[in-house]
C-alpha positions as CSV (number, residue, x, y, z in Angstrom):
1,X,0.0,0.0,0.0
2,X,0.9,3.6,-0.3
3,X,-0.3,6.6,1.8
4,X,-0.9,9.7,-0.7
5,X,-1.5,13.1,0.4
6,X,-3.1,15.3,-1.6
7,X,-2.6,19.1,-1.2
8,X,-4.6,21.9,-2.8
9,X,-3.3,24.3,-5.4
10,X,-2.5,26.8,-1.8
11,X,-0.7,24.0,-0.6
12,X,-3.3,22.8,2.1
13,X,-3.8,19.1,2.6
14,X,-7.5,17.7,1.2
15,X,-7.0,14.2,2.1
16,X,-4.7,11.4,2.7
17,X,-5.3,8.4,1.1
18,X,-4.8,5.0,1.3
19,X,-3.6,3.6,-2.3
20,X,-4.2,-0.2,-2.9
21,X,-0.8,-2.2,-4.8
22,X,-1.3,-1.8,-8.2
23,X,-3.8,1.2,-8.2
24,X,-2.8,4.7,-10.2
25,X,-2.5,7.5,-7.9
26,X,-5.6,9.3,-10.1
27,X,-7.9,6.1,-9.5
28,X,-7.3,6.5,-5.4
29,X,-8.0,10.5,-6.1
30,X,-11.0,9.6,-7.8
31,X,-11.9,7.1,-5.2
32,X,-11.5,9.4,-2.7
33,X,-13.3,12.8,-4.1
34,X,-10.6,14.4,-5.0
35,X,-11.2,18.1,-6.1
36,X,-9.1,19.0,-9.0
37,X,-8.3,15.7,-10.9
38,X,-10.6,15.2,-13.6
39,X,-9.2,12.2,-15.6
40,X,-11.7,12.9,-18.1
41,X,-9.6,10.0,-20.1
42,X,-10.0,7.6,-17.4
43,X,-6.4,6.7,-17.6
44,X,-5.9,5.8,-21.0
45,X,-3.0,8.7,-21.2
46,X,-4.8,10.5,-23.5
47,X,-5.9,13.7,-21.8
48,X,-3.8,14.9,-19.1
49,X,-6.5,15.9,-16.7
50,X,-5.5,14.2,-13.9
51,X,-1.3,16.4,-14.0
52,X,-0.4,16.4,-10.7
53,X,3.0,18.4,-9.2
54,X,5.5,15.6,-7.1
55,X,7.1,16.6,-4.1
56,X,10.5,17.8,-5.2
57,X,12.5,15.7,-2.9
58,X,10.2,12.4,-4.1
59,X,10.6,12.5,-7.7
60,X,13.5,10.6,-7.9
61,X,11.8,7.9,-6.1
62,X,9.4,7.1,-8.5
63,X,10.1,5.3,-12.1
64,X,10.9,8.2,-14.8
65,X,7.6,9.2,-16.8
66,X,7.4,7.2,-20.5
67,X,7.9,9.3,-23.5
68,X,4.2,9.1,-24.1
69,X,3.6,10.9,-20.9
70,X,6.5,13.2,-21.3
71,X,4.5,14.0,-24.9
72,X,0.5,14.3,-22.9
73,X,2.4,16.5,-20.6
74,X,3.1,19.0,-23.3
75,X,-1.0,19.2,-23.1
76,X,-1.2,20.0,-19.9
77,X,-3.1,23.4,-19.0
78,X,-1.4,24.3,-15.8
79,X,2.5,24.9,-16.1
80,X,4.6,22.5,-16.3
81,X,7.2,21.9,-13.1
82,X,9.9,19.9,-12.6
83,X,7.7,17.5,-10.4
84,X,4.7,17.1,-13.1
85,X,3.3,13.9,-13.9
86,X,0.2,12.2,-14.9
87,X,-1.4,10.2,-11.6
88,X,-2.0,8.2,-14.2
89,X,0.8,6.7,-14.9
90,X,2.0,6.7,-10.8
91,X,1.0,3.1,-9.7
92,X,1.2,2.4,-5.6
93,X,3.3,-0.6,-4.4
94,X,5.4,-1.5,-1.8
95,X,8.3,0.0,-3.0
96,X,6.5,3.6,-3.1
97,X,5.3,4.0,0.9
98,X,4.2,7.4,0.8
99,X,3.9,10.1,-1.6
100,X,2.6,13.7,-1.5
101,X,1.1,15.5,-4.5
102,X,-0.3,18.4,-5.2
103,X,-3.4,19.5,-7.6
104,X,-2.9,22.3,-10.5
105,X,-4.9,25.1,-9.8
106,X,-6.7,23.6,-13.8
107,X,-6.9,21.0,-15.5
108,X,-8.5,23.0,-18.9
């Protein structure tokens, strides 16, 4: 499992999660009511409504985004940082205990 917090676009925490092995960190949000990740795609990597902004000092921790993702990013409507990636494409596991994200203040 992997405990994900979510923090608003202001930086204040909507929720912690707990994210089953296997699940995308955008199906937890959705699971959860998360405010600001729309995954109008449903996670087919196809829309980029469901960007979210990695903790700086986590990034390295996670696998590096595919060059399809690196190209849906481009899509994005809020800017792009460092620390974007599609929650998507972040899966929980065992090797990923926690991990804090934070929502664009848009997804359009």
């Amino acid at each position: 499992m992997t405990s994900i917090t979510f923090l608003s676009p202001s930086g204040a925490t909507l929720a912690t999660v707990q994210a089953r092995n296997g699940e995308s960190v955008m199906r937890a949000a959705l699971r959860a009511g998360i405010e600001g990740i729309e995954a109008e795609c449903g996670g087919a990597l196809t829309c980029a409504t469901c960007h979210v902004y990695v903790r700086d000092d986590q990034v390295a921790s996670l696998p590096p985004p595919t060059e399809d993702e690196l190209g849906m990013l481009d899509y994005a409507a809020a800017e792009r940082r460092p620390g974007s990636r599609l929650s998507c494409q972040l899966v929980a596991g065992d090797d990923l205990p926690e991990l804090t994200v934070q929502v664009p203040d848009t997804q359009y």
